[in-house]
DSSP file (Angstrom, degrees, kcal/mol; ACC not computed):
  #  RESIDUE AA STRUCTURE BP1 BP2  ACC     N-H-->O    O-->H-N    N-H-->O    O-->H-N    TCO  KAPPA ALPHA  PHI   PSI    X-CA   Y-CA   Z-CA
    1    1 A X     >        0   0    0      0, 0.0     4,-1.8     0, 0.0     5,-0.2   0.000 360.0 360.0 360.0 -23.4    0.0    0.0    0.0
    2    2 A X  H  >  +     0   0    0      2,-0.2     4,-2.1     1,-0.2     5,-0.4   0.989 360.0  40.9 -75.5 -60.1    3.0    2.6    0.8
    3    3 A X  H >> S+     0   0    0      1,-0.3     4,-1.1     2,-0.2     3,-0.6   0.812 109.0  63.1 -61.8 -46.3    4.4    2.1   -2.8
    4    4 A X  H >> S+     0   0    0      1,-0.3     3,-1.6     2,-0.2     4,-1.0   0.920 106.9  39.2 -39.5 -91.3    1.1    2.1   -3.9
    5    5 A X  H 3X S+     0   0    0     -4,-1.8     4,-2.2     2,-0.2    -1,-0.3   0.624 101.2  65.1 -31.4 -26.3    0.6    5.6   -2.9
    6    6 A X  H <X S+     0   0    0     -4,-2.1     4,-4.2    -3,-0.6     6,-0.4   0.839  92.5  68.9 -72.5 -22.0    3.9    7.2   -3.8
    7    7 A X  H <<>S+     0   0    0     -3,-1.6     5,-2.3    -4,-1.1    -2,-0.2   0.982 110.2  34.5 -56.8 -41.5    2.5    6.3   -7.3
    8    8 A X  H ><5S+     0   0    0     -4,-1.0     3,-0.8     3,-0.2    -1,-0.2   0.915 115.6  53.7 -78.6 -39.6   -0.1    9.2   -6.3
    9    9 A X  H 3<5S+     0   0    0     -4,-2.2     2,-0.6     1,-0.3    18,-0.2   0.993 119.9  38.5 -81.2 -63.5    2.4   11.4   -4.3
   10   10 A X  T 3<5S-     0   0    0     -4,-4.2    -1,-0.3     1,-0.1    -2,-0.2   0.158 112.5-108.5 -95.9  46.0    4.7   11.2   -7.5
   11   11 A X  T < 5S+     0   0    0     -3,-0.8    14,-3.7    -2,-0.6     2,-0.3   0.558  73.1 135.4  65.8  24.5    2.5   11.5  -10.2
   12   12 A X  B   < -A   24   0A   0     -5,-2.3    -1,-0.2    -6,-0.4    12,-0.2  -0.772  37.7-160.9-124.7 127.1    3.0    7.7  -11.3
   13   13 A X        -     0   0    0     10,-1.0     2,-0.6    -2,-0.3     3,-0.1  -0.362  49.5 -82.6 -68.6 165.6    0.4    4.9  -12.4
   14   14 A X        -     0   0    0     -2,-0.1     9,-0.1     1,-0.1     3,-0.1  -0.820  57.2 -85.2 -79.3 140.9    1.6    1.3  -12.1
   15   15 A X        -     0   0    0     -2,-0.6     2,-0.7     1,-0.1    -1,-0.1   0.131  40.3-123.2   4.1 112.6    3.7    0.0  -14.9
   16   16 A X    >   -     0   0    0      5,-0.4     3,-2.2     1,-0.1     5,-0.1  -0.897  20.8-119.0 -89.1 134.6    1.8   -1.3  -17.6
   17   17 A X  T 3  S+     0   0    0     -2,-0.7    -1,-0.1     1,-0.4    -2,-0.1   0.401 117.1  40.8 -46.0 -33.3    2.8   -5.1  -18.3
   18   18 A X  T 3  S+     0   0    0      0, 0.0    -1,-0.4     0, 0.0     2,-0.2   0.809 109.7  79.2 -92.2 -40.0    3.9   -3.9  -22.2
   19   19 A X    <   -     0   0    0     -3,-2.2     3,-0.0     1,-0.1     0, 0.0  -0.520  52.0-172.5 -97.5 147.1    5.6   -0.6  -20.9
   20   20 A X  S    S+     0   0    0     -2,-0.2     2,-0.5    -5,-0.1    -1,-0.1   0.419  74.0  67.9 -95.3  -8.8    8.6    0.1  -19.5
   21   21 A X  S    S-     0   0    0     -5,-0.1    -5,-0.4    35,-0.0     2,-0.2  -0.927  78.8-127.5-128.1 142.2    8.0    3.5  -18.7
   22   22 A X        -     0   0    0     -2,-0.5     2,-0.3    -7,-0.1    -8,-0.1  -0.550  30.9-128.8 -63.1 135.9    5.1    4.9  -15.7
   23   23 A X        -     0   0    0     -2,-0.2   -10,-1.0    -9,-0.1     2,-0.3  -0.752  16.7-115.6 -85.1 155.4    3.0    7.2  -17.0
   24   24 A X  B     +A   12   0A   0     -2,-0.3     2,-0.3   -12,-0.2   -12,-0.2  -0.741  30.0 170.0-116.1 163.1    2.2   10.5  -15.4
   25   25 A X        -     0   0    0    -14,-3.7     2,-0.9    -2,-0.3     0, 0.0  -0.761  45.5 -99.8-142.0 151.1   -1.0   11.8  -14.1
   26   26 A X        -     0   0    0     -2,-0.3   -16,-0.1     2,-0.0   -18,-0.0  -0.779  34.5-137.6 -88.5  96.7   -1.3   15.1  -12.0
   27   27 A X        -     0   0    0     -2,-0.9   -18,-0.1   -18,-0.2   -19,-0.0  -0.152  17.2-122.6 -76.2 160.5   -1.4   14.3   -8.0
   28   28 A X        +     0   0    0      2,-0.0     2,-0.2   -20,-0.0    -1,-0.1  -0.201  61.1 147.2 -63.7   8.7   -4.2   16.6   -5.8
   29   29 A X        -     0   0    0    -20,-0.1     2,-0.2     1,-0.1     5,-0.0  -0.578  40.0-153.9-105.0 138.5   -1.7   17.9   -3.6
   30   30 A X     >  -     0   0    0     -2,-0.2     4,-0.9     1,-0.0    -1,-0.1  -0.584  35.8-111.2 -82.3 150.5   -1.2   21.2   -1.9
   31   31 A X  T  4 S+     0   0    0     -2,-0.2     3,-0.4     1,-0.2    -1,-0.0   0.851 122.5  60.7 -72.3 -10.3    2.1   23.1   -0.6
   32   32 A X  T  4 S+     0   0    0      1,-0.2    -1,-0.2     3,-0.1    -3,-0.0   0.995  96.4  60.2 -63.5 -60.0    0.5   22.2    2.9
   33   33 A X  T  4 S+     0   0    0      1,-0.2     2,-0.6     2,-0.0    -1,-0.2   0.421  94.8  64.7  -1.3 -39.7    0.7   18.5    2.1
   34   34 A X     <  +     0   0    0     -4,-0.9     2,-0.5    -3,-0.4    -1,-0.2  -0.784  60.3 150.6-124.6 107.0    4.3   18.2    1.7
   35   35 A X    >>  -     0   0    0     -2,-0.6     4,-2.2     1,-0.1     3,-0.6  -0.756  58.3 -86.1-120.8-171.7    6.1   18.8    4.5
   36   36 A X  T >4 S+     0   0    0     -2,-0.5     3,-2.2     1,-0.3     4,-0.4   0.546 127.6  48.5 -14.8 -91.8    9.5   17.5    5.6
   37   37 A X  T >> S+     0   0    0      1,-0.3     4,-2.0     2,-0.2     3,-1.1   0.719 113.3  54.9 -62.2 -40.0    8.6   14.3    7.2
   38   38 A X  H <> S+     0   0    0     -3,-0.6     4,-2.8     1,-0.2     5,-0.3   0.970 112.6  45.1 -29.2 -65.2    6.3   13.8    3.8
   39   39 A X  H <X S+     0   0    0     -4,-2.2     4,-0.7    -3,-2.2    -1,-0.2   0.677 111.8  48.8 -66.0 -30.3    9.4   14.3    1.8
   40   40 A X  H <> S+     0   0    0     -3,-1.1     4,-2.6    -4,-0.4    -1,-0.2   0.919 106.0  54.4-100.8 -24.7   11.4   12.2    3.7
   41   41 A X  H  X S+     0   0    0     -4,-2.0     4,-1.1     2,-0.2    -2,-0.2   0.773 111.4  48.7 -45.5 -37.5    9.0    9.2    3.8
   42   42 A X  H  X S+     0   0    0     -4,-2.8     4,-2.7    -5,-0.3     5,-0.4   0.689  99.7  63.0-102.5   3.0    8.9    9.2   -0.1
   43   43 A X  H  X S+     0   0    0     -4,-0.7     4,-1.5    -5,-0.3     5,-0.3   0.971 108.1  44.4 -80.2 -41.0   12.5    9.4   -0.7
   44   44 A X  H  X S+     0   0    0     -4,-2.6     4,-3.2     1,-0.2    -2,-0.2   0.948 114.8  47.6 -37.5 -50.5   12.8    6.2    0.9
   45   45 A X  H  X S+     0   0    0     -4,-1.1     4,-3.3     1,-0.3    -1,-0.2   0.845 112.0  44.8 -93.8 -19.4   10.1    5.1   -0.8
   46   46 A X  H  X S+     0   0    0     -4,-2.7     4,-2.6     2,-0.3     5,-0.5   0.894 109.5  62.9 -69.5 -31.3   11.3    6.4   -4.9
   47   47 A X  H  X S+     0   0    0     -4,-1.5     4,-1.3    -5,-0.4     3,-0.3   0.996 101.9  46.3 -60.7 -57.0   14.7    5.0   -3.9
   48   48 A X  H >X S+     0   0    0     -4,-3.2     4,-1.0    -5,-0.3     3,-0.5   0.926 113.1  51.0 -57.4 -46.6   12.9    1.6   -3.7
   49   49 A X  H 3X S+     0   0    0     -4,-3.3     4,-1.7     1,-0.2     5,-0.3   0.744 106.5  51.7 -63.6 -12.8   11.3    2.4   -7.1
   50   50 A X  H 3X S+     0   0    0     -4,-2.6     4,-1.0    -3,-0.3    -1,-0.2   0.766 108.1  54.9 -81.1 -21.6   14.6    3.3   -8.8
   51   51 A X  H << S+     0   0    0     -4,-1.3    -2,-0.2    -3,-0.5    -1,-0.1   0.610 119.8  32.7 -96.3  -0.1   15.7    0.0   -7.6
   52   52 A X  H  < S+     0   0    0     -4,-1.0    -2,-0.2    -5,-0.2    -3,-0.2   0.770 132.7  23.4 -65.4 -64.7   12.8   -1.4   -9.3
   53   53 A X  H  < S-     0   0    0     -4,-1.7     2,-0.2     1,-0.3    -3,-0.2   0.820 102.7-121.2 -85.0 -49.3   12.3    0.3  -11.9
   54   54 A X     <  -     0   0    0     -4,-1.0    -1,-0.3    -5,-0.3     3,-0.2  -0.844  45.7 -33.3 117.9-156.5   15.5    2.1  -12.9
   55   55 A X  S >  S+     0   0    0     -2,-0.2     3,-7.7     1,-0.2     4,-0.3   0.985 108.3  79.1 -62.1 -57.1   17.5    4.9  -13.6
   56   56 A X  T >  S+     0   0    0      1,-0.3     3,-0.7     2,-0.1     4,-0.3   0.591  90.6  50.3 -40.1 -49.5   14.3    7.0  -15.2
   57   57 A X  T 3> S+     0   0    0     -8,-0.2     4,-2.5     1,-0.2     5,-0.5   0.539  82.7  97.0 -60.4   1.0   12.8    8.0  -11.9
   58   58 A X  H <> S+     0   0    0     -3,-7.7     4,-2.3     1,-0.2     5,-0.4   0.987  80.7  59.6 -56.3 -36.3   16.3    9.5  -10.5
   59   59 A X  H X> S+     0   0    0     -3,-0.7     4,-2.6    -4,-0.3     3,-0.9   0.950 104.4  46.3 -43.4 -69.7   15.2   12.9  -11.6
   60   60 A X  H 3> S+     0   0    0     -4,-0.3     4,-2.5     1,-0.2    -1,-0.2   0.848 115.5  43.3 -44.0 -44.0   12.3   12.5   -9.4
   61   61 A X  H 3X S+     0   0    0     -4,-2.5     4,-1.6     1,-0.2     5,-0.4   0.862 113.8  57.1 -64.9 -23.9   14.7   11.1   -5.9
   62   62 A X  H <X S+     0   0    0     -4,-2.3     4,-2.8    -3,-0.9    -1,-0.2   0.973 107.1  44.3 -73.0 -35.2   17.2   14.0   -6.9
   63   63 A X  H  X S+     0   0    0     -4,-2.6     4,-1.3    -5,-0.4     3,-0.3   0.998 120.1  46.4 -71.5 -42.3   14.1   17.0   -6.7
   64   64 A X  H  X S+     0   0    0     -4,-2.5     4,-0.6    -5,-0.3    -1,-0.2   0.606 109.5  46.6 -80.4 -20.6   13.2   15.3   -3.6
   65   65 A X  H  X S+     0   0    0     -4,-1.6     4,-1.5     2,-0.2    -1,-0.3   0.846 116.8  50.9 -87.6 -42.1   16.8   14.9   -2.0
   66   66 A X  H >X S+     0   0    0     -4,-2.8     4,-3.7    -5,-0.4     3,-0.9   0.977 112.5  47.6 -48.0 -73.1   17.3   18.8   -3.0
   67   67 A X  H 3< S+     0   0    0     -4,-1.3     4,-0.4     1,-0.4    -1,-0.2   0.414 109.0  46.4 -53.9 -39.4   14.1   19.6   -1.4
   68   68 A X  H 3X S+     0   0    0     -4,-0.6     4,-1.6    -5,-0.2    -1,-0.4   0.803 113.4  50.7 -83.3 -24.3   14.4   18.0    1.8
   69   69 A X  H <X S+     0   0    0     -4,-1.5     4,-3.2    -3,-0.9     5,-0.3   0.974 109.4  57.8 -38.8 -75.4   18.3   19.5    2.1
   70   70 A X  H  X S+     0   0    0     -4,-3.7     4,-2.0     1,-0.2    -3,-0.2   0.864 109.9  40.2 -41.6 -31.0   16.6   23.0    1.3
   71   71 A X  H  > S+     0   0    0     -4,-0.4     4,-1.2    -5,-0.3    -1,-0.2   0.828 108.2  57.0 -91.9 -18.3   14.1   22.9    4.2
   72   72 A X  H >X S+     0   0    0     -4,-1.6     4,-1.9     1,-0.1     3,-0.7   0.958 114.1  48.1 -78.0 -42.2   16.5   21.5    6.7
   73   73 A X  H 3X S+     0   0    0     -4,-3.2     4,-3.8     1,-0.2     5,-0.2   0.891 113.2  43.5  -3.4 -80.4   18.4   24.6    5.7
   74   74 A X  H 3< S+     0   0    0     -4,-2.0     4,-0.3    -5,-0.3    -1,-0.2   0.714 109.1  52.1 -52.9 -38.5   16.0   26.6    6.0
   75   75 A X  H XX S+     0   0    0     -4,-1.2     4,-3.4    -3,-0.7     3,-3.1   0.983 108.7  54.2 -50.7 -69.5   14.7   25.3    9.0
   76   76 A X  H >X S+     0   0    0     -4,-1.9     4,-1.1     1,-0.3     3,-1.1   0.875 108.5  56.1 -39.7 -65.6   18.5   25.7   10.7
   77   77 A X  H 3< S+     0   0    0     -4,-3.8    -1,-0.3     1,-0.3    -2,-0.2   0.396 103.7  51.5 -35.6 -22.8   18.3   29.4    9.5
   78   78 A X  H X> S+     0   0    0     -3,-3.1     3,-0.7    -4,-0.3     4,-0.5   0.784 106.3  50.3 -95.1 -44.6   15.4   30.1   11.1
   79   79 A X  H << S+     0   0    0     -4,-3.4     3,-0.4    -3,-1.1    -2,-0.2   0.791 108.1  50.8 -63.8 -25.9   16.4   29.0   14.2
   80   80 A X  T 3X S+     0   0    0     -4,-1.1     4,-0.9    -5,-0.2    -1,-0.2   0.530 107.8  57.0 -59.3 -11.6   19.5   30.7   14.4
   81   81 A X  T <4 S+     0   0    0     -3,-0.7    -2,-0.2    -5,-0.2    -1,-0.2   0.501 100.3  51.0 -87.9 -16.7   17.8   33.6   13.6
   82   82 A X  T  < S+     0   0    0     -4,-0.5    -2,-0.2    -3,-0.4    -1,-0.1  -0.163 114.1  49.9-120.2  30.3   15.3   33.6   16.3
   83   83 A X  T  > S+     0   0    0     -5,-0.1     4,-1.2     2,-0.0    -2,-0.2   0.588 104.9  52.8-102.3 -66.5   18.4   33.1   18.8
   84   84 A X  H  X S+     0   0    0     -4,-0.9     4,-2.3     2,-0.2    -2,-0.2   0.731 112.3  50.2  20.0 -61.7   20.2   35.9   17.3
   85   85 A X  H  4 S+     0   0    0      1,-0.2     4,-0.3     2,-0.2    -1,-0.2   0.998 113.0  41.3 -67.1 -68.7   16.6   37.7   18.1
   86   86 A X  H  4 S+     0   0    0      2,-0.2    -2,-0.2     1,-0.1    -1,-0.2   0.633 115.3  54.9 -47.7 -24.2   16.3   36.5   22.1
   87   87 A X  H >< S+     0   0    0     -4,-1.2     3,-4.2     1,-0.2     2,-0.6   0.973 115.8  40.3 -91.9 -74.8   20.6   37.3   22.6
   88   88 A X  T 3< S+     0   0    0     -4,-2.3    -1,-0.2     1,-0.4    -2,-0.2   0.360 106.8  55.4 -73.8  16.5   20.0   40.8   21.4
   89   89 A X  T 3         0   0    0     -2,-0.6    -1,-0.4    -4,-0.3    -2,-0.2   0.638 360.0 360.0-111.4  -6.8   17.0   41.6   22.8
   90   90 A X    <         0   0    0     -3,-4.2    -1,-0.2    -4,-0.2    -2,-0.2   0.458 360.0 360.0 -81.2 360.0   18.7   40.8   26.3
């Protein structure tokens, strides 16, 4: 059922039985929907489809390895910033 659903989270039907390649379909999803722990649950789970599937979904694990990198960033930044805030206000 998890793999099942990353087909939805990344826009992916299953593999038809003549085709090698997934087709893609346009997931429902909102920027509320994906946060981190989202992001990091389907890079596990695309890893296991590249090791299925093949090479052709690495694009997809590579936005999604970027993308969780960018928010723990972002994250960090933000907390260093709201330290930064509490030091100087002291």
């Amino acid at each position: 059922m998890l793999v099942e659903s990353m087909f939805i989270i990344v826009g992916m039907q299953k593999r038809p039985a003549n085709n090698n390649i997934l087709p893609l379909i346009k997931p429902n999803l909102t920027n509320a929907d994906i946060t981190i722990e989202f992001l990091q649950e389907n890079y596990k789970i695309i890893a296991s489809i590249i090791e299925q599937y093949g090479d052709i979904y690495l694009p997809i694990f590579i936005r999604i390895h970027k993308e969780v990198e960018q928010r723990k960033e972002y994250k960090s930044f933000k907390e260093i910033a709201l330290q930064v805030a509490v030091n100087d206000s002291k």
